[in-house]
C-alpha positions in Angstrom: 150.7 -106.9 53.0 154.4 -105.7 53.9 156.9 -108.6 53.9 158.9 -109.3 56.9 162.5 -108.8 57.2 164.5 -111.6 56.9 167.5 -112.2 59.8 169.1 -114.7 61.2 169.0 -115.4 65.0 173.3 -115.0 64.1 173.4 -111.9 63.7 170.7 -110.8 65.3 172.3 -111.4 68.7 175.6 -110.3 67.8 173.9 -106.8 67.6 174.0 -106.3 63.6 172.7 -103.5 62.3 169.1 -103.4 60.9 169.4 -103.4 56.7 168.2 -99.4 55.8 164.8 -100.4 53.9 162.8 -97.3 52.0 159.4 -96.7 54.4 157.9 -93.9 52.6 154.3 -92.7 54.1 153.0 -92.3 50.9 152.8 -96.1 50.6 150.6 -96.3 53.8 146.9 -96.2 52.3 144.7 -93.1 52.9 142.3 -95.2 55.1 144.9 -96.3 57.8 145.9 -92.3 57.9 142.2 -91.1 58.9 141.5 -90.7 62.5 145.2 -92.4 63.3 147.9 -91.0 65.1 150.4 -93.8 64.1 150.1 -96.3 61.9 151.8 -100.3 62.9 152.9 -100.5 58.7 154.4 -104.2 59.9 154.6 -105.8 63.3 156.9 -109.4 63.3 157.2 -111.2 66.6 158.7 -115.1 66.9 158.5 -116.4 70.4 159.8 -119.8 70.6 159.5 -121.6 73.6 161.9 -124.0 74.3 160.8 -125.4 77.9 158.8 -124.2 80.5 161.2 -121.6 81.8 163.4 -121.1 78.4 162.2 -119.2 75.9 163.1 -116.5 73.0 161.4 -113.4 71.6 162.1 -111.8 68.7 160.5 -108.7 67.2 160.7 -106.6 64.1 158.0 -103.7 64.4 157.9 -100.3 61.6 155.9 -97.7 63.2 155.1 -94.2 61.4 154.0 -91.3 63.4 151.8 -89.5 61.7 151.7 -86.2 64.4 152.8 -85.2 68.6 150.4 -86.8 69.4 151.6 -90.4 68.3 155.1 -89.8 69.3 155.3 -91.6 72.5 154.1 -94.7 71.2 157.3 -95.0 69.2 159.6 -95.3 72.0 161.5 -98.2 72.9 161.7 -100.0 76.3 162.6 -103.2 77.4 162.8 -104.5 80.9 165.9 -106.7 82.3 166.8 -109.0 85.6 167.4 -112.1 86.6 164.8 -113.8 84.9 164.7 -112.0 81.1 167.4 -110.2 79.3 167.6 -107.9 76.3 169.9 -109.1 74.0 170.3 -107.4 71.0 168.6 -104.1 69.8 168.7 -102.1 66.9 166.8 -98.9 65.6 166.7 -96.8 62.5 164.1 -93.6 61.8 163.4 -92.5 58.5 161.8 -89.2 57.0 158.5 -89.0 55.6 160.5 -90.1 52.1 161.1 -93.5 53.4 165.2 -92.4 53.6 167.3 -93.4 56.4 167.8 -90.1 58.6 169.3 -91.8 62.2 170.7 -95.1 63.4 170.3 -96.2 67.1 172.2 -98.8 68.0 172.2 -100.7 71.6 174.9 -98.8 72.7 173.3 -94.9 72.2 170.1 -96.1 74.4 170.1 -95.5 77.9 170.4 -97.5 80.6 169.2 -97.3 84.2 168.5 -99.6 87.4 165.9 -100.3 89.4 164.7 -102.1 92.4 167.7 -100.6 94.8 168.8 -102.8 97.5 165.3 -104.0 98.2 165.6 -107.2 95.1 167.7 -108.2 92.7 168.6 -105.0 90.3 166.9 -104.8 87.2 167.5 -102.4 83.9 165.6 -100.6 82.1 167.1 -99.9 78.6 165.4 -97.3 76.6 165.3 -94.9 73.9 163.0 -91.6 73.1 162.4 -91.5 69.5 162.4 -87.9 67.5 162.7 -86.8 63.7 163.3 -83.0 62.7 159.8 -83.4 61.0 156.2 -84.9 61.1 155.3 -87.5 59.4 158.8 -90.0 60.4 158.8 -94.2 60.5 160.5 -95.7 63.3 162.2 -99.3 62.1 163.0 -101.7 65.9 164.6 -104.8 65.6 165.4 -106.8 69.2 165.6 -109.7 70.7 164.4 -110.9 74.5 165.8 -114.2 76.4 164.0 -115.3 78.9 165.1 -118.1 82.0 161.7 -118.2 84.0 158.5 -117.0 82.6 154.8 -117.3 83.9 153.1 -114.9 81.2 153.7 -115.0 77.6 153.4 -112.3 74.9 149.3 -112.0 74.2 148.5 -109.8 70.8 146.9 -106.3 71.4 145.7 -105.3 68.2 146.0 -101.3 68.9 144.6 -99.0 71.2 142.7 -95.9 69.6 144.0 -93.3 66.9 146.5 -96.1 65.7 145.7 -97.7 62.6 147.6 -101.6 62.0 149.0 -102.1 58.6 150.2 -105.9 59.2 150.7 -108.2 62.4 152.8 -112.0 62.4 152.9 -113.3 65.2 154.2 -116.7 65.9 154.9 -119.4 68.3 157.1 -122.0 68.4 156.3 -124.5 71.3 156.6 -128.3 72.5 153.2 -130.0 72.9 154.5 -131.0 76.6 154.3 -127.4 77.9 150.7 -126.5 76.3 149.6 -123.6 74.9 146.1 -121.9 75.5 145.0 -119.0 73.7 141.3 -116.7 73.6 140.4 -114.3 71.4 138.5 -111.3 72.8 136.5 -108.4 71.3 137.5 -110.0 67.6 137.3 -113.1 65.4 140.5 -114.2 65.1 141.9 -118.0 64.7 145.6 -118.8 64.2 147.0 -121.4 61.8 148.2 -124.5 63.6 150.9 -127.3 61.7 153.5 -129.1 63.5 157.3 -128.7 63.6 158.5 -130.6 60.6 162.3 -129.4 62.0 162.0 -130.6 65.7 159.3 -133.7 66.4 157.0 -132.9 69.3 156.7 -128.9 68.7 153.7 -127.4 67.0 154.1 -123.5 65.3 151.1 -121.5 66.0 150.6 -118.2 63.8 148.2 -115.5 63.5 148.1 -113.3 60.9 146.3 -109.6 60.8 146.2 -107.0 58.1 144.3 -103.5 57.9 142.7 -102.4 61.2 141.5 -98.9 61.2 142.0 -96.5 63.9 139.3 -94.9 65.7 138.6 -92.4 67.3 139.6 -92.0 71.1 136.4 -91.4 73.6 136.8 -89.8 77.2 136.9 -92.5 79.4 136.6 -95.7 78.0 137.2 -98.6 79.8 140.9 -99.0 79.2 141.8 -102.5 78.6 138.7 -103.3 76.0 141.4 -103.3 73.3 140.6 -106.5 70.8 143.7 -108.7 70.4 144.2 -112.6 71.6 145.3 -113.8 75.3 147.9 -116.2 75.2 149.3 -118.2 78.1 151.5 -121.2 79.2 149.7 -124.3 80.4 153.3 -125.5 82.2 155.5 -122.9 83.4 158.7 -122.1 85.9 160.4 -119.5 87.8 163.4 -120.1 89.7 162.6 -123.9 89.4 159.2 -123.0 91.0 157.3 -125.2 88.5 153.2 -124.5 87.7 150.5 -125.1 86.0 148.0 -123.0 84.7 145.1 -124.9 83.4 142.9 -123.9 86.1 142.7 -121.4 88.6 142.9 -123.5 91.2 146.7 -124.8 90.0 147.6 -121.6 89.7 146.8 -120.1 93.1 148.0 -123.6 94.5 151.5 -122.8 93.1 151.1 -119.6 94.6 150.5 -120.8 97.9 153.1 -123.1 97.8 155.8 -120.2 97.1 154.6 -118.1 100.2 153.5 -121.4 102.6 156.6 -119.9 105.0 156.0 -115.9 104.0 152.8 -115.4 106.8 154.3 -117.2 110.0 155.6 -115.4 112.7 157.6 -116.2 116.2 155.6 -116.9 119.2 156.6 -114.0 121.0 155.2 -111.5 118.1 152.0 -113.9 118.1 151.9 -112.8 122.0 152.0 -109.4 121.2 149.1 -109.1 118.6 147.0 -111.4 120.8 147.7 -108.5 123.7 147.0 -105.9 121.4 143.3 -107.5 121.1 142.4 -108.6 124.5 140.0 -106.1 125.2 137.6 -107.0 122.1 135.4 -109.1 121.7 134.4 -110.0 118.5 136.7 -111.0 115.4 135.3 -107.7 113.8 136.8 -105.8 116.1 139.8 -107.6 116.7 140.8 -107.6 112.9 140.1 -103.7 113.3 142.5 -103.3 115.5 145.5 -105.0 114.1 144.5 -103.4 110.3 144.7 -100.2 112.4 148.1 -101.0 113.9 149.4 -101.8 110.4 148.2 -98.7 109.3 149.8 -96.2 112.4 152.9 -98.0 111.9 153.7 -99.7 108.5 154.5 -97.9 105.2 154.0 -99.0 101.7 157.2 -99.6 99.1 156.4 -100.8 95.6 158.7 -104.2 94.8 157.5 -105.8 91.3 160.4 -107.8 90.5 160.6 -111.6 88.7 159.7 -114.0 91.3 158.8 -111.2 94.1 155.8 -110.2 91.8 154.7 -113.6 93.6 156.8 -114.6 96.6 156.1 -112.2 99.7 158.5 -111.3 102.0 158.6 -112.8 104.9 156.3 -111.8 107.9 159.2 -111.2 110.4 161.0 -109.5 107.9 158.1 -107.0 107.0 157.4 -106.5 110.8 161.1 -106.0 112.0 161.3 -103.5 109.1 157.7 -101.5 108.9 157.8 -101.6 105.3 156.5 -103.7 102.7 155.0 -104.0 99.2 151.1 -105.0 98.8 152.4 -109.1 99.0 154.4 -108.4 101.9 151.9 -106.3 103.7 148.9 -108.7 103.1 151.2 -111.5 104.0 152.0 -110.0 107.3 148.2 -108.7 108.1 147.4 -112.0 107.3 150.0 -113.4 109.9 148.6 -111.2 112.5 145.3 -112.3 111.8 146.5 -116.0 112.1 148.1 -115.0 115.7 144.6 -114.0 117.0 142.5 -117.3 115.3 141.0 -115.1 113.0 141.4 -117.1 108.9 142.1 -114.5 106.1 143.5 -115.3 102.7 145.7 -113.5 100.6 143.8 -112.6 97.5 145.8 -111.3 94.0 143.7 -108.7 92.1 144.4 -106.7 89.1 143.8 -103.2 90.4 143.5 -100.1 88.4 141.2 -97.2 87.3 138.6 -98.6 84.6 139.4 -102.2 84.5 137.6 -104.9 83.9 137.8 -108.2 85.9 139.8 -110.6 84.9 138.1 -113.6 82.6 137.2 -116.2 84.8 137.2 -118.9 82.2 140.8 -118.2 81.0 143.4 -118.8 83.7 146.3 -116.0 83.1 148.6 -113.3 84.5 147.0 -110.7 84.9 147.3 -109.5 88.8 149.6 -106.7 89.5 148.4 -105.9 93.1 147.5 -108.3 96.3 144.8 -107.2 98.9 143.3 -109.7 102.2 139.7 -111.5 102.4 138.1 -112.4 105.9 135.5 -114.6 104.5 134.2 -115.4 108.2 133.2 -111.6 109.1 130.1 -110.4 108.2 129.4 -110.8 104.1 133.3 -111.1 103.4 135.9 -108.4 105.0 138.0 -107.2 102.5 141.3 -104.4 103.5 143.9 -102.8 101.4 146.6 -103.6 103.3 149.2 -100.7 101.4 146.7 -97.7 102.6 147.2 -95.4 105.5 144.1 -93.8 104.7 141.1 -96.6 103.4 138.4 -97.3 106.3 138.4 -100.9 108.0 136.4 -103.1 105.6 136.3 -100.4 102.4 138.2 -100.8 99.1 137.8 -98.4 95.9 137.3 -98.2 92.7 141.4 -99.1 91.9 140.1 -102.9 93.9 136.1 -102.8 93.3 133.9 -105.0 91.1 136.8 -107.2 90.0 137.7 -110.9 90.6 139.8 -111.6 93.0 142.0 -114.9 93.1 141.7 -116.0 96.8 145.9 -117.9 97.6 144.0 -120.6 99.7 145.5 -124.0 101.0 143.1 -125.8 98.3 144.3 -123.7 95.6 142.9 -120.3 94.0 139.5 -119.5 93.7 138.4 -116.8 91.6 135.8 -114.2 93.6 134.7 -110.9 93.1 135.2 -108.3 94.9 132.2 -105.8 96.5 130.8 -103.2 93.8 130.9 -99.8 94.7 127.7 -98.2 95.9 126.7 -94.3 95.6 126.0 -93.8 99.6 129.6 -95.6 100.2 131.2 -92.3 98.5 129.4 -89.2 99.5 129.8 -85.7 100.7 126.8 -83.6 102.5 127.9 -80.3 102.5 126.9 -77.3 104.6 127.0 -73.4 103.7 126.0 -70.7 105.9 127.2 -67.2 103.9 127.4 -63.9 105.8 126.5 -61.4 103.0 127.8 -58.0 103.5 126.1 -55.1 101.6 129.4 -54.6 99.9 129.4 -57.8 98.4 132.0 -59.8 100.8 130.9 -62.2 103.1 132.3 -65.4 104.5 131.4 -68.6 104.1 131.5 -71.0 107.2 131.1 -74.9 106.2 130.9 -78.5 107.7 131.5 -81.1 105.1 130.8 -84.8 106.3 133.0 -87.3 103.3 133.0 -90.7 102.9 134.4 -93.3 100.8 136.9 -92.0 98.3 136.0 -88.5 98.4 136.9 -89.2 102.4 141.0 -90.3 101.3 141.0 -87.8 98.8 140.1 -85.3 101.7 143.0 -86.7 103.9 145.2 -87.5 100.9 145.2 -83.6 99.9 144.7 -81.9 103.1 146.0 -84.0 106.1 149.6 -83.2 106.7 149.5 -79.7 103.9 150.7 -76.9 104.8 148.6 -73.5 104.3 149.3 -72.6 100.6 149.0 -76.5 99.6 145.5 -76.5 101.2 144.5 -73.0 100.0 145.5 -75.0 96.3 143.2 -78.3 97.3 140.2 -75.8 98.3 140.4 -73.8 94.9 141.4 -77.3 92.9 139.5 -79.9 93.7 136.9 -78.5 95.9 135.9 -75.9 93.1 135.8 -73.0 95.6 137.1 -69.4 94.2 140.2 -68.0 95.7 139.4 -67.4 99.6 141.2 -64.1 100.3 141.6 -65.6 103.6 140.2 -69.4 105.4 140.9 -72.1 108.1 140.3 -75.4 107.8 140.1 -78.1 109.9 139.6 -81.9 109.4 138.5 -84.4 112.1 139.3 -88.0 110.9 137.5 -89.7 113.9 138.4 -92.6 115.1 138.5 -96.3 114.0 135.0 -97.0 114.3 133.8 -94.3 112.1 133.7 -94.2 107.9 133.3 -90.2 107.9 135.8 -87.7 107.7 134.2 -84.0 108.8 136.0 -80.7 107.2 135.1 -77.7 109.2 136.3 -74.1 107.0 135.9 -70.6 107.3 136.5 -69.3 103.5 136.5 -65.2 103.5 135.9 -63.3 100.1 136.1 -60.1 98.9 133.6 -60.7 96.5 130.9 -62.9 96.5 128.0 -62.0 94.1 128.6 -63.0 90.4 127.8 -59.1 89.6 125.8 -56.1 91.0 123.8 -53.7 89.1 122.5 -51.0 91.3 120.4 -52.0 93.6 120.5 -55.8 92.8 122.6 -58.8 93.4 123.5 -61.8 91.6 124.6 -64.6 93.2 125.8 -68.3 92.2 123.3 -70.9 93.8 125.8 -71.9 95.7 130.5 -71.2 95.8 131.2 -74.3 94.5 129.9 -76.4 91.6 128.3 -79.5 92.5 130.0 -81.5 90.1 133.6 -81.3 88.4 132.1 -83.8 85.6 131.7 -82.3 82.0 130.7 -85.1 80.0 131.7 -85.4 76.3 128.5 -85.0 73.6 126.1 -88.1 73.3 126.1 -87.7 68.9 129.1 -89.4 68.7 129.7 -91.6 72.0 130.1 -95.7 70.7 131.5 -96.4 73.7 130.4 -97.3 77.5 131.2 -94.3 79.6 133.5 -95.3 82.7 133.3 -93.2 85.9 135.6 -94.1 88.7 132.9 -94.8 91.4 129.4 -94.0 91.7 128.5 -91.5 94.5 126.0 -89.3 96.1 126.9 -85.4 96.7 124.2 -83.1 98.5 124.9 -79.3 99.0 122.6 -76.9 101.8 123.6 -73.3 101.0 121.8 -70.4 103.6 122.5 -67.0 102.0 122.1 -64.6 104.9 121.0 -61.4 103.0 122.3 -58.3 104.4 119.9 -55.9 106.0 117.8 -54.5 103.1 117.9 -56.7 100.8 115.3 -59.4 100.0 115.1 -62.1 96.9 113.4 -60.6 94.1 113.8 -63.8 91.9 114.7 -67.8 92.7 115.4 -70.3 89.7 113.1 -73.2 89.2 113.6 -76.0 91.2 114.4 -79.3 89.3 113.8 -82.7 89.6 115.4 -85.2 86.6 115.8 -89.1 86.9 117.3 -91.7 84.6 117.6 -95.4 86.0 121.9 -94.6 86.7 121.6 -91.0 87.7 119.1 -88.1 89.2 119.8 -84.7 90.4 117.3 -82.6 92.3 117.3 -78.9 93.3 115.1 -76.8 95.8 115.3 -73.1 96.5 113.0 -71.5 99.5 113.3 -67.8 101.1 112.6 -67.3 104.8 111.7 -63.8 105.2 111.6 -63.5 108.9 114.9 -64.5 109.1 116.1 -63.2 105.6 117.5 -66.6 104.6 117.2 -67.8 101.6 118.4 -71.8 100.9 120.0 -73.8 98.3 119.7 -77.2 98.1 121.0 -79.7 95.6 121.3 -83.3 95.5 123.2 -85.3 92.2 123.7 -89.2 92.8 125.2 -91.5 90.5 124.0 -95.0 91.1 126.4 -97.3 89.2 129.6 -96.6 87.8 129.6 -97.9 84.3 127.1 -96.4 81.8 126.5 -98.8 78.5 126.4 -96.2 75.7 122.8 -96.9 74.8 121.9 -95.0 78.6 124.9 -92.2 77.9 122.9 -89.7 76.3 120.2 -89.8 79.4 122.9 -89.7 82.2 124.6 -86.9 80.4 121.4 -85.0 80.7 121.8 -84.9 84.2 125.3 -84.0 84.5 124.1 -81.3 81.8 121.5 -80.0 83.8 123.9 -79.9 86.9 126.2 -77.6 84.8 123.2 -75.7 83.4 122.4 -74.7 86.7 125.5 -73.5 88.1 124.7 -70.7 85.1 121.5 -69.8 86.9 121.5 -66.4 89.2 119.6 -65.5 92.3 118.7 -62.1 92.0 118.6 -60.3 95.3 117.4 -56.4 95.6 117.7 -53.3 98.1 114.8 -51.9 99.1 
């Protein structure tokens, strides 16, 4: 166990200069090296909370990186505005000898703003860290004052390829502001004893030593990282006062800091209530506003101390087009209100490979805001910040989560619709002139939906010929078209599919000739851009980002002369999650010969005991690709 270093809070603020220690990495042990890109020799945080919206955190944290691929994870950042402040910092780096080779002192870091005119300014202050040489220990010392605070520090107890040496972590807090902690994915208790200095405040500490790296695994679910929530029971912000004992205090405070952000004048309730006179159901009332948001609102991203919960106002957002996701849902929601139709504004916390948040511990952990209808159809849910989602349809950055409904009675924690395969799908059709010199063109109709559908519009919409040449060799897998056109038809608001219409011309088409024979790929484009990672060593779930369908019809017309001489086998594989299916035919009348493939992917997280069989089909959908149609010249 490395000892802490000893300062006082003194001289700590005033900025005083970190004590040079001797941090050589021959005193890390062999097994925190293996598999580790940085080791955490000695981690020291005391956060002492002095009332609900006071507090004080200050760390001491030696990190050695081991390699490049560690680096970043020795950097230093720390955020500033209105409602916390970075005080004091100090840094030093030593060599792989443990000797002092650089100090850093607050006033070498940099120093830039953000938030513009939009919110109060914050700062970021931060500082890249870099030795000559590989191995090199990175010594931080700072200190964080905080006036309002809703989330407290929780302990993440490494991520993979870094190895933890030692972590002390402790709190200083009065029993009248309450303290709630879980540990998740570990067995891990912290001492509790009571304040012999200051009556009525109780220290919690935990305490960790030797946690081996492992290694890291192609997409993991990326917040199953074991470590301890913490969170306030009582808190403030800008003398908002809350309580989060239960979900439904916490989205009651939340309603009660935006009970005047979704109104809007009379006259602009006139106007939305025009804009839907024709319809005649709720469903297609709420269509038409979310469309009119769409046309004629844009998204800006405002994360700032109490904006991370207090919208804008409506009439603000709607005199202005713009918004964040809280202002945006705030405003839809006000629309919504003009017409009769209830919606509530629900907080979520979106991302790729997420899991929901835990609905028995109440905490911050929303970064994004979204809008429920409960009263149309099965629950109407709309990303309000999208020019591009369908009416009704999220994705996987909003899918199978929980959702904290902001309702007049408080929050209530729901989850969100999970993704399903025929929700994001393309069915794709080939027809390929084959010339007897090996050129041809291909002429296709693509019909997407879901998020291969905003990925379509997102890449192609408003691109300009070379960008769209890029999309079509990038992320549709085609070869380089010597020459194409491409057209997309969005369709209107009643429809979920986007159809791509192209004309891709090659030079070459066949994989290779040999005489009088042709090879040619089943089909232009691979079915699937998924290579998964072996099965030997996967101890992790595998994550994909949404589960889908994807079909492919391929006609080969042959050139005069030519018939098939040999087809592969056609394939039919299952697993409970996955199944791909292949059938190959020859029309000799017409000299047509037809590719058809179909891969679906039924759910998007795969528990590591099924890995190995879904792999199998992705395998076999990449195994194919390798197999030739051989065509000959009679």
């Amino acid at each position: 166990m490395i000892k802490a270093l000893l300062f006082s809070s003194l001289g700590l603020l005033l900025g005083t200069a970190i004590h040079a220690q001797s941090y050589p990495v021959s005193d890390i042990p062999d097994s925190l090296k293996t598999k580790a890109n940085l080791v955490i020799r000695d981690w020291t945080l005391d956060f002492t909370v002095q009332s609900p919206a006071k507090a004080l955190l200050k760390e001491h944290k030696v990190i050695t990186v081991l390699n490049g691929r560690g680096k970043g994870s020795a950097n230093f950042m720390a955020y500033s505005s209105s409602f916390q402040k970075l005080e004091a910092a100090h840094i030093n780096i030593y060599d792989a000898g443990g000797r002092l080779w650089k100090e850093v002192k607050l006033k070498d870091m940099e120093t830039s703003g953000y938030g513009g005119n939009l919110v109060d300014d914050g700062q970021t202050t931060y500082f890249m860290t870099s030795a000559p040489t590989y191995p090199y220990t990175v010594e931080m010392e700072f200190t964080t004052a905080y006036k309002g605070l809703i989330a407290y520090p929780s302990l993440s107890l490494g991520h993979t390829e870094s190895s933890i040496q030692h972590i002390n972590y402790t709190i200083h807090i009065p029993t009248a502001v309450g303290l709630r902690y879980k540990a998740h994915d570990i067995q891990l208790e912290p001492s509790l004893k009571d304040d012999p200095t200051k009556p009525g405040t109780q220290i919690y500490t935990w305490t960790v030593d030797g946690i081996r790296a492992k290694k890291a695994q192609t997409n993991m679910v990326s917040d199953k990282v074991p470590g301890v929530w913490i969170a306030p029971e009582h808190f403030s912000m800008a003398d908002a006062d809350g309580d989060m004992a239960t979900w439904q205090q916490f989205g009651q405070w939340v309603y009660n800091l935006n009970l005047d952000r979704w109104t809007l004048p009379e006259s602009s309730k006139a106007f939305y209530r025009g804009l839907v006179s024709g319809a005649t159901t709720d469903a297609a009332k709420a269509r038409i506003l979310y469309s009119y948001l769409q046309r004629n609102f844009r998204y800006v991203s405002i994360q700032l101390g109490i904006g991370g919960f207090k919208a804008f106002p409506s009439t603000y957002t709607e005199k202005n087009k713009y918004g964040d996701c809280k202002a945006l849902s705030c405003y839809m929601k006000a629309c919504l209100d003009a017409v009769g139709i209830k919606s509530y504004v629900a907080l979520i916390n979106g991302g790729w490979g997420l899991t929901p948040v835990d609905p028995g511990f109440p905490q911050q952990l929303f970064n994004h805001a979204i809008l429920c209808i409960p009263s149309i159809g099965d629950t109407t849910w709309l990303e309000c910040t999208s020019k591009i989602n369908d009416f009704g349809i999220l994705s996987g950055f909003t899918e199978d989560r929980n959702a904290l409904l902001i309702t007049e009675n408080g929050g209530v924690l729901v989850p969100t619709p999970r993704g399903h395969a025929e929700e994001n799908s393309t069915e794709t059709y080939s027809k390929v002139l084959l010339r007897e010199d090996g050129s041809g063109t291909d002429e296709l109709v693509q019909h997407a939906r879901g998020s291969y559908k905003m990925g379509r519009l997102s890449g192609l919409l408003d691109a300009d010929q070379e960008a769209k040449k890029q999309y079509i060799i990038d992320n549709m897998n085609y070869p380089e078209p010597d020459s194409f056109s491409l057209n997309l038809e969005p369709g209107g608001d009643s429809t979920l599919t986007l159809t791509l219409e192209g004309r891709l011309c090659f030079e070459k088409i066949p994989d290779a000739a040999a005489g009088n024979l042709m090879f040619l790929y089943p089909r232009l484009s691979p079915l699937s851009e998924y290579r998964l990672p072996s099965a030997l060593t996967r101890a992790d779930d595998y994550h994909f980002a949404y589960p889908f369908v994807v079909t492919d019809t391929t006609a080969y017309q042959l050139p005069a002369g030519y018939a098939v001489e040999q087809l592969p086998k056609n394939r039919d594989e299952k697993t409970k999650e996955a199944s791909y299916h292949t059938q190959y035919w020859y029309d000799s009348a017409s000299n047509i010969l037809y590719s058809a493939v179909t891969l679906q992917l039924s759910t998007k997280d795969i528990p590591v005991v099924d890995y190995a069989g879904v792999r199998s089909i992705f395998v076999a959908s990449a195994e194919e690709r390798k197999e030739r149609i051989i065509i000959r010249k009679s």
